[in-house]
N, C-alpha and C positions, 0 to 999 in steps of 0.2 A: 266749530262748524258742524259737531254732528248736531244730534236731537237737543238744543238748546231753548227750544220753544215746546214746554215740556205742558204735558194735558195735566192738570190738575184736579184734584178730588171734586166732592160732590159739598163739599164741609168747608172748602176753600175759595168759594167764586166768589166772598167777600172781597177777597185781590186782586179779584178783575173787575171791578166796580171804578178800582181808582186808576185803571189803567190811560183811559184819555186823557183826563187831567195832566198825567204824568209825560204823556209824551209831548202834550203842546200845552206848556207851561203860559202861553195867551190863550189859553180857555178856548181856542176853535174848538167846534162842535167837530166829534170822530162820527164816520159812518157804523150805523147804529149796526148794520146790514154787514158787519167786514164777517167771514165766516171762520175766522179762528179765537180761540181761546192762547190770552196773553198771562205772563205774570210781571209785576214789579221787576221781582228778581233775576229775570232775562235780559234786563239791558243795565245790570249795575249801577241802574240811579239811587237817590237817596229820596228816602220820602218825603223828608226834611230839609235835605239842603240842596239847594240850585247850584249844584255843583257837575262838570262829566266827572265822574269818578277815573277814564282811561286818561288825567290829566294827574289824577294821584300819585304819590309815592308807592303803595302796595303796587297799581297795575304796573309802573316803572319797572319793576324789582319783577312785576312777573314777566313782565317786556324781556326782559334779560335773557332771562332763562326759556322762554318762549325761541326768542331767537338763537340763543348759543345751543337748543336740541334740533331747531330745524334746520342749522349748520351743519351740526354733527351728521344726519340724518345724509344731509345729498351729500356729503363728500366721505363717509364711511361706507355707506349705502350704495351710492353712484359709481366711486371708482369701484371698492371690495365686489361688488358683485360684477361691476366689468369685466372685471381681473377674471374672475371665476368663471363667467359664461362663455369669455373669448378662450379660456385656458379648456374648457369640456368640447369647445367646438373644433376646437386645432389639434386635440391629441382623443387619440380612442382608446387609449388607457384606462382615462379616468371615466367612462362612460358606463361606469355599472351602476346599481337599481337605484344604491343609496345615493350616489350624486346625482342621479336624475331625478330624483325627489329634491332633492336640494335645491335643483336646476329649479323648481316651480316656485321653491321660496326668494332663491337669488331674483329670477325676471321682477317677479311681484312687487319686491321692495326694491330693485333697481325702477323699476315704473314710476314708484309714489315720490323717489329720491329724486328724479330728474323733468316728473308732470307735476304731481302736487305740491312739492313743500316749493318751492318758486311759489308760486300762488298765494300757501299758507303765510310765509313770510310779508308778504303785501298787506293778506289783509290782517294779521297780527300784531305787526311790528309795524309796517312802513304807515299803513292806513286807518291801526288802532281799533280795528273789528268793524270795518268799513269795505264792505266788495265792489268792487270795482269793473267788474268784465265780463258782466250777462250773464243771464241765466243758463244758457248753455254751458257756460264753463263754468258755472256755479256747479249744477248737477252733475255735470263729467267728472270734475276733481272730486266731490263728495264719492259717487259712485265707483272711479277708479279706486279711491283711498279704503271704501269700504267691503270690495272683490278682492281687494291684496291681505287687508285684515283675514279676511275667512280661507283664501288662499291659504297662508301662511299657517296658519291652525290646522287646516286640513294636510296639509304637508309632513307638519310636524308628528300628526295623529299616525299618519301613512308608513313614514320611518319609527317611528314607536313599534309598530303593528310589526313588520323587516325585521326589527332586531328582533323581538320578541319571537319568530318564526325562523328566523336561524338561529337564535342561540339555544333558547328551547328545547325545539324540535327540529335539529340539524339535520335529521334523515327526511325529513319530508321535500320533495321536490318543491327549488327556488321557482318564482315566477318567471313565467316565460317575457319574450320582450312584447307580444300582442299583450298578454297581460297588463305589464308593468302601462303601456300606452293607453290600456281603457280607465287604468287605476286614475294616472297622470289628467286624463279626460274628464272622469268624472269628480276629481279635487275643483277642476275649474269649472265646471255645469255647474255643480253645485253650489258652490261659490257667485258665479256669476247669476243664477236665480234668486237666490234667498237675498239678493243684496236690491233685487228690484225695487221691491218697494221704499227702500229709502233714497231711492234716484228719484221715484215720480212723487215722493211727498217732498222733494229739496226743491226751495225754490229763496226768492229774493225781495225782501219787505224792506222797502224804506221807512225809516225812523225817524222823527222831530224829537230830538235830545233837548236838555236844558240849553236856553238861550237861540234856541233856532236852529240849533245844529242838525245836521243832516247826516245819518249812517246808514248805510244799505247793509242788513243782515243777509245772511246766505246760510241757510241750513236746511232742518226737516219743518215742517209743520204741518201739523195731524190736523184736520178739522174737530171741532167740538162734539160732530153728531158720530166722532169714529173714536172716541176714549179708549173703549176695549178692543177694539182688531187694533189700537197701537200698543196699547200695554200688552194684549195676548202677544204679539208681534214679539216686542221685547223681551218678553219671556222664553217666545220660541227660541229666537236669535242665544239668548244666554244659555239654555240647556245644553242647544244644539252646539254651537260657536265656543262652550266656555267651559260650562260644568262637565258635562260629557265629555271632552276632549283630555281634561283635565286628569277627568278619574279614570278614562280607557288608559292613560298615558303612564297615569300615576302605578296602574295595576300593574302594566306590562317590566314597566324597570324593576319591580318590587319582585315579580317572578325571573326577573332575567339577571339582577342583584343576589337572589338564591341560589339561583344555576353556579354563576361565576363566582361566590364567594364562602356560603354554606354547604358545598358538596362535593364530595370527592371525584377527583378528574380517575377515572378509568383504566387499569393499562399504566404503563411506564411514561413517568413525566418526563422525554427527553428536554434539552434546551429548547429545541425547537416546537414543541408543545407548551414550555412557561412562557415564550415566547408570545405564542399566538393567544395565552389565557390571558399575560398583562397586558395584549393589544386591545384585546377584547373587556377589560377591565374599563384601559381608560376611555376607551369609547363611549363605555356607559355613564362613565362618570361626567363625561362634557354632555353626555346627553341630558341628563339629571341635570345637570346645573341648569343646560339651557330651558329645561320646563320649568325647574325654581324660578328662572329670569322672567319667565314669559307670566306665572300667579303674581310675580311679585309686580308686577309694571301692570298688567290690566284687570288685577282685581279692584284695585283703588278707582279705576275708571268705573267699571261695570257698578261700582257695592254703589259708589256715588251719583250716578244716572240710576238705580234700584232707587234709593230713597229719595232723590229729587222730582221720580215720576210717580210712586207710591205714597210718600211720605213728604209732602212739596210744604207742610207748615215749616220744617225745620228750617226751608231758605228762605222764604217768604221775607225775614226782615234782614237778614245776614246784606250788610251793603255790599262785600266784594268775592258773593257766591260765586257771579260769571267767571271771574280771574279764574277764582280754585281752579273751579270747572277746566279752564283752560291751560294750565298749568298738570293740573292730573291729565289732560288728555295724552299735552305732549311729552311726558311721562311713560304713559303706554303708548307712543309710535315710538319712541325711543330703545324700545323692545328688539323693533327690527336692526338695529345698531349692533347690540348682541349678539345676535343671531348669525347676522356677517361675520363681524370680529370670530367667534366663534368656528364656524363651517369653512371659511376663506384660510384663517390664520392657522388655525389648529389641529383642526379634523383633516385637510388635504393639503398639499405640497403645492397649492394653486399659487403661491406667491414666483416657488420654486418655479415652476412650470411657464408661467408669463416670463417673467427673468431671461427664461432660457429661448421662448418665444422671438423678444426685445432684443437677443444676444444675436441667434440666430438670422434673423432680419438683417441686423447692422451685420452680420459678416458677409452675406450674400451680398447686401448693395455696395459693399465695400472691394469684396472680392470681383463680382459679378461673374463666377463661373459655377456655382453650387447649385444644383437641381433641388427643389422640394423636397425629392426621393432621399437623396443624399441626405438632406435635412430630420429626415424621420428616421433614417437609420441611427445618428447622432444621439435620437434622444432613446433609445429603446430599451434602454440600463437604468432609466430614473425609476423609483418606483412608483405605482399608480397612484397608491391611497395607505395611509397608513394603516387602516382597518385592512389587516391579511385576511379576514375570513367570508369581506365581498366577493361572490361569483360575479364575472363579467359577464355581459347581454350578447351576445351572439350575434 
């Protein structure tokens, strides 16, 4: 569903010579006049054989696995980040800088877990790359899906930048809470702008497949006379969205991996100083991982939309390019999976804290003489966050 109807070269429009033919296999004449540039390799026909290929064994197989990630997706995604927003909004403990940055990653992919993959499943699995639900919710889904992607990077860049400036440069004054809320503001301006334009180029083409068949596509589509404001587009998007986020992120744990492991702690290492350094260790270390998770899941998305819009001879006769395409997408949305597991299970006691939520409820409606208050005294021993060295927001 993203840019699947990809602008092709200047060396290439031999490909789109045999595009009518292809789609109405009775020879109707196509409107001469339609204003996009098409390829073969967008809708996984065969040149050769009058066959759907989403009838194959390859797309079967990618059926599968299309479906068992956008499973994964709302129900890791849906509950874990429930868990987590309903546990930051009931207790003010865990309300410091880094969960509230977390807070923007939790909303985002709880969003796409409970609006979009519904949706994706239909038209992947149920309906075989077939949309079904108008154009409006064609563009909403793409647009929500692709706010949360940038979100999500941005988020991550943000706590990169947090550790790096307290473990660093620990004497420098932490952000204030107006701070932290213009920060938080402009993750999602940001986000929410640069994703414009792939909302007003997403729309909904019907398709005559082998035999008469009927698919409605839902994605982006560039006009022919905008080749370069989509590839400049794409370019931005990767710098900005990918590369740059990447190598800010990459720089700041490689000097904050220095601090905490290359160099001598100051002063007398009581317990409670190894204490807060191996807090402070494995903090980095799940952070590290999760930037490993996040190159390893949407570089193979990015490198492969890079050479299918760059370099489009390579798919041109490839029969079951679209599948890949489809299978690496959901690959990198499956990132956000990670990222829960990760921030829910490991980095905070949110499991803990719902638990105790869930506990607390059932004693009151059980008892029915417990005040709120009473309730918050209860919990004021658990500890906030396992990272000792978050200052709380005031």
């Amino acid at each position: 569903m993203e840019v699947t109807m990809e602008v092709m070269e200047e060396n290439a429009t031999n490909t789109f010579t045999k595009f009518p033919s292809m789609l109405n296999p009775h020879g109707a004449q196509a409107d001469s006049s339609f204003p996009f540039t098409f390829s073969y390799g967008d809708y996984d026909m065969s040149l050769d054989e009058d066959e759907d290929v989403t009838n194959s064994r390859t797309f079967f197989a990618a059926k599968i696995v299309i479906g068992l990630a956008l499973v994964g997706i709302m129900l890791v995604c849906g509950i874990g980040n429930f868990i987590f927003i309903a546990a930051l909004a009931r207790y003010k403990k865990l309300r410091n800088l880094t969960n509230l940055l977390i807070a923007n990653l939790a909303i985002s992919d709880f969003l796409v877990a409970i609006v979009c993959c519904p949706f994706e499943m239909d038209y992947y699995v149920v309906r075989q790359l077939s949309w079904e639900h108008g154009h409006v919710l064609c563009t909403s889904v793409n647009y929500l899906r692709t706010v949360s992607l940038y979100v999500s990077t941005n988020a991550l860049l943000a706590i990169a930048i947090d550790r790096y400036l307290a473990i660093v440069h620990p004497l420098r004054p932490r952000m204030k809470c107006h701070t932290a809320t213009g920060l938080i503001a402009l993750v999602w301006t940001v986000s929410i702008l640069i994703a414009i334009p792939s909302a007003y180029f997403t729309t909904e083409t019907v398709l005559v497949t082998v035999q008469s068949h009927e698919k409605i596509f839902c994605g982006q589509i560039w006009p022919v006379d905008q080749q370069l404001y989509y590839k400049s587009y794409f370019l931005f998007i990767f710098g900005l969205e990918f590369v740059g986020p990447v190598v800010a992120m990459a720089l700041c744990y490689a000097r904050i991996s220095r601090e905490l492991w290359f160099k001598a702690v100051p002063g007398v290492q009581t317990e409670q100083v190894r204490r807060r350094l191996r807090g402070r260790r494995r903090t980095v270390l799940l952070l590290v991982g999760i930037l490993t998770a996040y190159v390893l899941c949407w570089a193979p998305f990015y490198g492969f939309t890079l050479v299918r819009d760059f370099f489009p001879a390579v798919f041109v006769k490839e029969k079951h390019y679209l599948t890949a395409f489809y299978v690496v997408e959901c690959i990198a949305m499956s990132n956000s999976m990670i990222n829960t597991l990760c921030f829910v299970t490991v980095k905070n006691n949110t499991v803990k804290y719902f638990r105790k939520v869930m506990l607390l409820h059932w004693k009151a409606s059980y008892n029915g003489s417990k005040s709120s208050a009473d309730l918050d005294l209860k919990t004021t021993g658990m500890p906030a966050t396992e990272e000792v060295d978050c200052i709380r927001l005031k």
